[in-house]
C-alpha positions as CSV (number, residue, x, y, z in Angstrom):
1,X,-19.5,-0.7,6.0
2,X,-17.9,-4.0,5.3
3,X,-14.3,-5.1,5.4
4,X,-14.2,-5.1,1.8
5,X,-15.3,-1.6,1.6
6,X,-12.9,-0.7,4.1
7,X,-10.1,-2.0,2.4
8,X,-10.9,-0.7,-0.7
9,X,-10.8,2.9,0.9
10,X,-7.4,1.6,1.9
11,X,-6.5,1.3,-1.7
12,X,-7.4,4.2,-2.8
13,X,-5.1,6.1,0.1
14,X,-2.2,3.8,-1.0
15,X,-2.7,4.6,-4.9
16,X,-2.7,8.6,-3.7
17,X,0.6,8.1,-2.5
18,X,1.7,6.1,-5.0
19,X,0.3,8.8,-7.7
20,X,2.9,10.8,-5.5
21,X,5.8,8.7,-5.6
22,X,4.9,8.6,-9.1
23,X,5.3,12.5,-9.6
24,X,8.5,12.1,-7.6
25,X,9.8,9.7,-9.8
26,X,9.0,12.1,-12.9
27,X,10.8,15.0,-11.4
28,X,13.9,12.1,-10.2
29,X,13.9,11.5,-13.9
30,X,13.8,15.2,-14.8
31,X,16.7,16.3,-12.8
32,X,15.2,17.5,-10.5
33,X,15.8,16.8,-6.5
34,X,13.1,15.9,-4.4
35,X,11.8,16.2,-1.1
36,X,13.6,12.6,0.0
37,X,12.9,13.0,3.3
38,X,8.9,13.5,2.5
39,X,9.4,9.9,0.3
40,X,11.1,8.8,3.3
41,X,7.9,9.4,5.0
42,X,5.8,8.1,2.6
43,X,7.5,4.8,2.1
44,X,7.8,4.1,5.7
45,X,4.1,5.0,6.0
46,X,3.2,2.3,3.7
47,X,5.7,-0.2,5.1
48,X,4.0,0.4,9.2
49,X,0.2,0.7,8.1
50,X,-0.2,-1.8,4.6
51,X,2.3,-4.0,6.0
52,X,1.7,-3.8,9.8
53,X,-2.2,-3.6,9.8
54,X,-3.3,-3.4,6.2
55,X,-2.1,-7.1,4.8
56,X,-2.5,-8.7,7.8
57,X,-5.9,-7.9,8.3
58,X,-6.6,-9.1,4.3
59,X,-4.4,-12.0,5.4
60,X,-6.8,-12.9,7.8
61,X,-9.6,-12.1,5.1
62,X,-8.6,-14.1,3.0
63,X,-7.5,-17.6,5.4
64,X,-11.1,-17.0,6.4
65,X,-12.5,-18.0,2.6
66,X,-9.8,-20.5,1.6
67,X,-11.4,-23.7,0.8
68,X,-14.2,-21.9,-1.4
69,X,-13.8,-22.2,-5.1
70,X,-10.5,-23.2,-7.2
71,X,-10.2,-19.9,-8.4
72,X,-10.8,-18.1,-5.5
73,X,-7.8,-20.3,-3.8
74,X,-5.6,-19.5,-6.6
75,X,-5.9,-16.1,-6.1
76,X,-5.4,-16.6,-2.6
77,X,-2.6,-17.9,-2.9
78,X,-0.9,-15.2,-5.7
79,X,-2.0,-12.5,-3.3
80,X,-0.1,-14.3,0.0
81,X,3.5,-14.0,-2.2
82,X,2.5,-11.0,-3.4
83,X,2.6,-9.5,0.1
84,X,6.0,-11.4,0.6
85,X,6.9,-9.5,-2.2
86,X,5.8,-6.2,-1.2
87,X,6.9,-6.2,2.2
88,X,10.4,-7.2,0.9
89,X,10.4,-4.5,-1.2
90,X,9.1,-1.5,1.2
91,X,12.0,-2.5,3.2
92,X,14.7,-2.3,0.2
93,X,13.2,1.1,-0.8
94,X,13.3,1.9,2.9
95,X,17.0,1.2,3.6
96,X,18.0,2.4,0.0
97,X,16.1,6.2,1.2
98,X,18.2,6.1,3.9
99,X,21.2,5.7,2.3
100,X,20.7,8.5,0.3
101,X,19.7,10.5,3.4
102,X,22.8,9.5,4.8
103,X,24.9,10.2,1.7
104,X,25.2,6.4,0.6
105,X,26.8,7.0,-3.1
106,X,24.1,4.9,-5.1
107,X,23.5,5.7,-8.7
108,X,20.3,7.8,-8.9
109,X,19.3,5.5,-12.2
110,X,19.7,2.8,-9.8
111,X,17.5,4.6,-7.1
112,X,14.8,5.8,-9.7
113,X,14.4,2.2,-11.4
114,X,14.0,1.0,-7.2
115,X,11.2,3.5,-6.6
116,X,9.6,2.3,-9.9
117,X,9.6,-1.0,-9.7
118,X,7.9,-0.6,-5.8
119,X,5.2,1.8,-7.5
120,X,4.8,-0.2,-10.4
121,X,4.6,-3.5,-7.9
122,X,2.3,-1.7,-5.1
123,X,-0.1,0.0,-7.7
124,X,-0.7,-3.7,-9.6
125,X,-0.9,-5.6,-6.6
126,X,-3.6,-3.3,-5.8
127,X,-5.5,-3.6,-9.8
128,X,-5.3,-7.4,-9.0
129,X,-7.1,-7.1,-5.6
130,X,-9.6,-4.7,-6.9
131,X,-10.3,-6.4,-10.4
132,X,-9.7,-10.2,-9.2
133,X,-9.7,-11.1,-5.9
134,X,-12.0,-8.6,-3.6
135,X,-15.0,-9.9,-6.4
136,X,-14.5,-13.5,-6.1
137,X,-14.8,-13.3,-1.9
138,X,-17.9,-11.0,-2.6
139,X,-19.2,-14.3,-4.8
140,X,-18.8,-16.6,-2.2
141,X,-19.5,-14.7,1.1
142,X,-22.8,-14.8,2.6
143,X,-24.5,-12.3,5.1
144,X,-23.5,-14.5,8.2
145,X,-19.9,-14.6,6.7
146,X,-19.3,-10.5,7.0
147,X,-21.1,-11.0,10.5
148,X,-17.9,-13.3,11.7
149,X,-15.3,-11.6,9.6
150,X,-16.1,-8.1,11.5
151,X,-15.8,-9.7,14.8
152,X,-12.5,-11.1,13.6
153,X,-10.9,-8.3,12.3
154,X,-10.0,-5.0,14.3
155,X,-10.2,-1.9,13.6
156,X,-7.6,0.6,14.1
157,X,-7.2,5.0,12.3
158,X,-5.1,5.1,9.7
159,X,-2.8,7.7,11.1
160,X,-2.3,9.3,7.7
161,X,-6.0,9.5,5.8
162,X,-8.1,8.3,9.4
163,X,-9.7,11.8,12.1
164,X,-6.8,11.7,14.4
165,X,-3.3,12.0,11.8
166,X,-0.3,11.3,13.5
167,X,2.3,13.7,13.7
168,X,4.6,11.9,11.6
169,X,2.6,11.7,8.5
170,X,1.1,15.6,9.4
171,X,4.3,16.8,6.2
172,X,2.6,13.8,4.3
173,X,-0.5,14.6,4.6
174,X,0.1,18.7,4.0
175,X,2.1,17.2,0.5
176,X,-1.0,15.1,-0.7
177,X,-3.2,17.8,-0.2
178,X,-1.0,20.5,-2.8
179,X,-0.4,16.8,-5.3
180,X,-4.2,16.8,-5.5
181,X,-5.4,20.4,-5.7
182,X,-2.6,21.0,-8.8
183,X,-4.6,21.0,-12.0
């Protein structure tokens, strides 16, 4: 398995949750009151693993084929602000959750439009990656290159999606599963 393909099954657990926050924006917009303490969860799991391990390791991906091509280096350097970005946000998202949990009078218009623009932001950042980026390194990147790169880059459970689920994420986990088996 390369790094690519292991970040790309990292995408595809983020855009779960994100399909999630999605729903939880619909039903925000509906009226209706949502588990915040499960998007509590959810946020703060994509705040410790994409930006604690996730970007960092694509960080290191990607320093690794600077220099390449133009375009490649273009993309390169979109993607490093786009983590700024993100980051930035998961944090605002973070401390704007727990001022709701703490009864922090914010408009809930105000919330929802929050929690859209980080799903809307998280979900294209990952399009771009996937459509843009991840196939320009596979262009340039020889055999000898995913030799280095996976003795660079560690490897550590996702404690949501990986064998051994932390406790934290076990309400997470237990919400994804009803999201994805609702027809």
């Amino acid at each position: 398995m390369t790094i690519l393909t292991e970040l790309h099954q990292d995408h595809v657990n983020l855009n779960k949750l994100l399909v999630i926050l999605g729903l939880k924006i619909d039903k925000l917009r509906a009226g209706d009151s949502p588990n915040f303490n499960l998007m509590a969860d959810v946020i703060n799991y994509i705040a410790s693993y994409a930006d604690g391990y996730h970007h960092p390791r694509e960080d290191k991906l990607y320093d690794y084929f600077s220099g390449r091509s133009e375009a490649l280096d273009t993309h390169l350097l979109h993607c490093a602000v786009e983590h700024q970005k993100l980051k930035a946000s998961s944090i605002q998202l973070i401390e704007a959750i727990d001022g709701v949990l703490h009864d922090a009078v914010m408009p809930m218009t105000e919330f929802v439009n929050l929690l859209d623009g980080f799903v809307i932001l998280q979900t294209a950042h990952l399009d771009s990656e996937e459509g843009h980026l991840f196939p320009l390194i596979q262009g340039v990147a020889s055999e000898e290159d995913w030799a280095i790169i996976d003795g660079l880059l560690p490897q550590e459970s996702d404690p949501l999606f990986g064998e051994n689920k932390a406790t934290e994420y076990i309400d997470i986990y237990r919400e994804l599963i009803v999201d994805m088996n609702k027809a």
